[in-house]
C-alpha positions as CSV (number, residue, x, y, z in Angstrom):
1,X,136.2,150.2,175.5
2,X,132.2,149.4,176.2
3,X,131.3,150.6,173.2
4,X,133.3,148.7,170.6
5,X,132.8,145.8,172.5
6,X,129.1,146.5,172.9
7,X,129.0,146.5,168.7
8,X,131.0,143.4,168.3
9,X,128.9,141.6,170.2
10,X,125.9,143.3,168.2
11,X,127.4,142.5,165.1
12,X,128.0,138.6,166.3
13,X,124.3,138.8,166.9
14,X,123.1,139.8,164.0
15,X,125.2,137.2,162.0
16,X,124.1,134.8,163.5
17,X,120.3,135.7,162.9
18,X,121.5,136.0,159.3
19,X,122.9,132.4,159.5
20,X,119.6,131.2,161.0
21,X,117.1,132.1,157.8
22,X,119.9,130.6,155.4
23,X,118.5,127.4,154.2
24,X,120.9,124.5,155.0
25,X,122.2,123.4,150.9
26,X,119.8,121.3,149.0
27,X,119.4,119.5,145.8
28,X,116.2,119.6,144.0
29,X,115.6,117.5,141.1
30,X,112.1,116.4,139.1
31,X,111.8,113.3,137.4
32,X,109.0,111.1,135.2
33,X,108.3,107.7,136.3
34,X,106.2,105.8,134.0
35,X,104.4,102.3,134.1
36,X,102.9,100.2,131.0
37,X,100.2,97.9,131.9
38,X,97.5,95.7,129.8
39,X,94.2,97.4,130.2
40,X,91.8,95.4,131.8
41,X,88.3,97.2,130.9
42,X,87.2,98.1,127.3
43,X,83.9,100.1,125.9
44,X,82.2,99.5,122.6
45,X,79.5,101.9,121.7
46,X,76.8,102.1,119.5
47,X,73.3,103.9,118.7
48,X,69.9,101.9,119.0
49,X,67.3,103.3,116.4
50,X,64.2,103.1,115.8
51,X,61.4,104.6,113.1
52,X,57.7,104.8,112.6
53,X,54.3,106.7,111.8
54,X,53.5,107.2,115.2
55,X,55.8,107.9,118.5
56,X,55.0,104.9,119.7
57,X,55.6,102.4,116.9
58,X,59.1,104.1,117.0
59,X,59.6,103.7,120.9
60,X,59.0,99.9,120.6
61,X,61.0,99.0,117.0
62,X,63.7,101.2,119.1
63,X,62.8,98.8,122.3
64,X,63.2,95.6,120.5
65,X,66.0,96.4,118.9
66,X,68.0,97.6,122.3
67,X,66.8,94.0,123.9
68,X,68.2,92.0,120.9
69,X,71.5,93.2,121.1
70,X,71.9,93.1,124.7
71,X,71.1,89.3,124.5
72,X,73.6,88.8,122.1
73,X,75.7,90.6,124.1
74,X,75.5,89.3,127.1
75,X,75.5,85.5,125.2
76,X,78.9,86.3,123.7
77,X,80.2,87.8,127.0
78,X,78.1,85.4,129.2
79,X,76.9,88.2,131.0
80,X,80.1,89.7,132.1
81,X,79.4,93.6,131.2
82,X,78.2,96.5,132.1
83,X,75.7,98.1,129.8
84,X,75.0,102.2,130.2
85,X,71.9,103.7,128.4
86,X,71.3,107.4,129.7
87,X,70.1,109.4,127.0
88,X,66.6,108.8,124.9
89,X,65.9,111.3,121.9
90,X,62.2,111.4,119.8
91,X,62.6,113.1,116.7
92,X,60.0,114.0,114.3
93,X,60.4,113.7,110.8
94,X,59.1,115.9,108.6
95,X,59.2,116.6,104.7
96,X,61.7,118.6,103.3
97,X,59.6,121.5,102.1
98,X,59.2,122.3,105.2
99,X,62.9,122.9,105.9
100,X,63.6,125.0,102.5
101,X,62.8,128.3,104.0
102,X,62.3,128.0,107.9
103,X,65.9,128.9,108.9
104,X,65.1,127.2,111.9
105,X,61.9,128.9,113.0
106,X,59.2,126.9,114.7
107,X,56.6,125.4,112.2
108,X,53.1,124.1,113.0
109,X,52.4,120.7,111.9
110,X,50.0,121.4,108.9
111,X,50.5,121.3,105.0
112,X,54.1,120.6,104.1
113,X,55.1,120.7,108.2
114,X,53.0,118.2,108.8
115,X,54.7,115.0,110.9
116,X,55.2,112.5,108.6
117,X,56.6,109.7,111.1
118,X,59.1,109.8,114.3
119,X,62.9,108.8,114.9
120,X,63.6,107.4,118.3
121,X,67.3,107.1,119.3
122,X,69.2,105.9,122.1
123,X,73.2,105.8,122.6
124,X,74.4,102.8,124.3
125,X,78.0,101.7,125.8
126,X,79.2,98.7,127.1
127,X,82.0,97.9,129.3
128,X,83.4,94.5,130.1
129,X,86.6,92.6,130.9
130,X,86.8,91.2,128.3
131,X,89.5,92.4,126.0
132,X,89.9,89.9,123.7
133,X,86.2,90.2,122.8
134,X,85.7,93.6,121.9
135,X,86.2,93.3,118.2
136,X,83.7,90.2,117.8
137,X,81.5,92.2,120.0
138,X,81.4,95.1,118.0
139,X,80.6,92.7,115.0
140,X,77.7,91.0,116.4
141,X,76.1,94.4,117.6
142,X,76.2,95.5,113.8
143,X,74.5,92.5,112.9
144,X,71.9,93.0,115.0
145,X,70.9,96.3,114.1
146,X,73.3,98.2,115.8
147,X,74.2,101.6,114.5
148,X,77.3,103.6,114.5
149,X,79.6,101.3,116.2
150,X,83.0,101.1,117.6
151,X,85.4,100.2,119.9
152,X,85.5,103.5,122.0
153,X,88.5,102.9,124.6
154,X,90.7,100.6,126.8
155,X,91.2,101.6,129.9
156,X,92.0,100.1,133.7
157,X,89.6,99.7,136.4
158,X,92.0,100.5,139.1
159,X,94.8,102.7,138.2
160,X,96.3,103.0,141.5
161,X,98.6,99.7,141.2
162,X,100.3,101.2,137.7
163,X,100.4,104.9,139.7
164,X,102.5,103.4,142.0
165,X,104.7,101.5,139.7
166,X,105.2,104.8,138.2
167,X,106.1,106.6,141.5
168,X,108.9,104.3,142.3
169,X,110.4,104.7,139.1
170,X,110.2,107.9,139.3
171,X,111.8,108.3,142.9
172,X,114.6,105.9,141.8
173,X,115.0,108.4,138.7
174,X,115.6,111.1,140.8
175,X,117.6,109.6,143.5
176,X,120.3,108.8,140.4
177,X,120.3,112.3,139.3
178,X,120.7,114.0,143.2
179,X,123.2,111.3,143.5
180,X,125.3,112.2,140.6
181,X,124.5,116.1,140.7
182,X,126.3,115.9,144.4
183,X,128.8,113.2,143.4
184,X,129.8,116.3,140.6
185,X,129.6,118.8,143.0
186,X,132.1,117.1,145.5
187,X,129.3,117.0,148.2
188,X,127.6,114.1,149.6
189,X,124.1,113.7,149.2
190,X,122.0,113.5,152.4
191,X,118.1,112.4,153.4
192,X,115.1,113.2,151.4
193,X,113.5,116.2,152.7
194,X,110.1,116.6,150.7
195,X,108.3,114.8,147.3
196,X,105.6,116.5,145.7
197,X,104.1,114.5,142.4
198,X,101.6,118.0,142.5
199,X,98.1,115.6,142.9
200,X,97.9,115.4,146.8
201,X,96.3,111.6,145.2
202,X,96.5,109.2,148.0
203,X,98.4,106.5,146.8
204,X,97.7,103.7,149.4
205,X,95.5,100.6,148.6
206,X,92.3,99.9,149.7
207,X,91.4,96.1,149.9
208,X,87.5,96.0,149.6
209,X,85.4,92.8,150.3
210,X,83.7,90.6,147.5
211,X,80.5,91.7,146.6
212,X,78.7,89.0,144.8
213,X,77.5,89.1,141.7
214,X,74.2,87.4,139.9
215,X,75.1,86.0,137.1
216,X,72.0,86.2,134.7
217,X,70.6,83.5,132.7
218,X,72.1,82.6,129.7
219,X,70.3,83.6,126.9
220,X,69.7,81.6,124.1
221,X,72.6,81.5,121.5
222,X,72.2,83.6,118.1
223,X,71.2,81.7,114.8
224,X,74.6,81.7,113.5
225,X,78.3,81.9,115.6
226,X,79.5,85.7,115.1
227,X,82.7,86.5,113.2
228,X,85.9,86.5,115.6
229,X,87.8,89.6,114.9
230,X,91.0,89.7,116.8
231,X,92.1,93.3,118.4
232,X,95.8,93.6,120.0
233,X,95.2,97.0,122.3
234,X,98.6,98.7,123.3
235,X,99.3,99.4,127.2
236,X,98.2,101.6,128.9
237,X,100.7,104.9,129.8
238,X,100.7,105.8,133.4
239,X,102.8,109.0,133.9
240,X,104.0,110.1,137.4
241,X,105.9,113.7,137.7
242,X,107.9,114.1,140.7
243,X,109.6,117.2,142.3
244,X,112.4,115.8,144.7
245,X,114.5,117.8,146.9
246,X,117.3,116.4,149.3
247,X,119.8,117.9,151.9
248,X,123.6,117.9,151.1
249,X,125.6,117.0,154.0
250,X,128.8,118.7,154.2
């Protein structure tokens, strides 16, 4: 009699281990929560040039010209922008018999090689808050000398506002579909066990103090108004993707 007992009892014991690494019933769902919001930054870029015989004489006509459109700039805008000028190139210019067989070989500066004159020039971007700007500003740059210009981008300064937006619709999403998914299932849908949006980004706000800001001079205004050009910019898309799992409660 011990020993039928003895595997009962085993066998009771080893269910119940079973029943202990069972996972209690879940629902897992994912869902896209997604927020529209008016950008609040835009970036016009363009391409300061300059020419002449020597390197120098190229430098300053380049110099000049990046100092003329920033006033403008900053008298349209009244000084509220950012500009960002990083990269400076010198390019010498020589004829073009000195190109017809090189195949890219170094040449030394003599005969048909020789330096003729030098091509300075310098990318520029500008950011500023003002939206409704950005076409007029993009005209006035090209009036004064600017080169290659364009509105490159809207975009928000703070995108953690519009993440959030996103999040909640995109937890309410998913709450409707656990809901309905244990509704069908003739279960009832218990607490939220886990979210992942896979970014591990830390979606609280930080409140910063003022830092104050010196407003420049104005500059004086250019010799005629420039040409309004109105842009409309669509929203921005915020995108949040969430995986959601709850427990079922029996």
């Amino acid at each position: 009699m011990s020993k039928p007992l003895f595997a009962i009892l085993l066998g009771l014991s080893a269910t119940g281990a079973l029943a202990q690494t069972v996972p209690p019933p879940q629902i897992q769902v994912t869902a896209t929560g997604i927020a529209k919001t008016s950008p609040d930054r835009v970036t016009v870029a363009y391409q300061v040039r300059g020419e002449g015989t020597t390197s120098d004489e190229a430098t300053a006509k380049a110099r000049d010209s990046a100092k003329a459109i920033r006033t403008g700039a900053e008298g349209l805008l009244r000084g509220d922008m950012e500009l960002h000028a990083s990269d400076f190139d010198i390019a010498p210019v020589r004829s073009r018999e000195c190109n017809r067989d090189g195949y890219g070989q170094a040449q030394l500066s003599t005969g048909p090689c020789a330096i003729l004159g030098y091509v300075v020039t310098m990318p520029v971007s500008i950011d500023t808050p003002r939206i409704a700007d950005a076409g007029t500003l993009a005209g006035l740059i090209g009036r004064l000398g600017g080169l290659q210009v364009g509105v490159r981008g809207y975009w928000l300064s703070d995108d953690r506002p519009a993440r959030q937006q996103a999040m909640r619709t995109a937890l309410a999403s998913a709450k409707a579909q656990a809901q309905l998914i244990a509704e069908g299932s003739g279960a009832r849908l218990g607490r939220l066990l886990r979210v992942d949006d896979g970014t591990n980004r830390d979606m609280a706000i930080v409140v910063t103090g003022a830092r104050a800001r010196v407003t420049p001079p104005p500059p004086p205004p250019p010799a005629a108004p420039p040409i309004q050009i109105d842009l409309s910019p669509a929203p921005i898309r915020t995108n949040v993707n969430v995986t959601v799992v709850y427990a079922i409660d029996q």
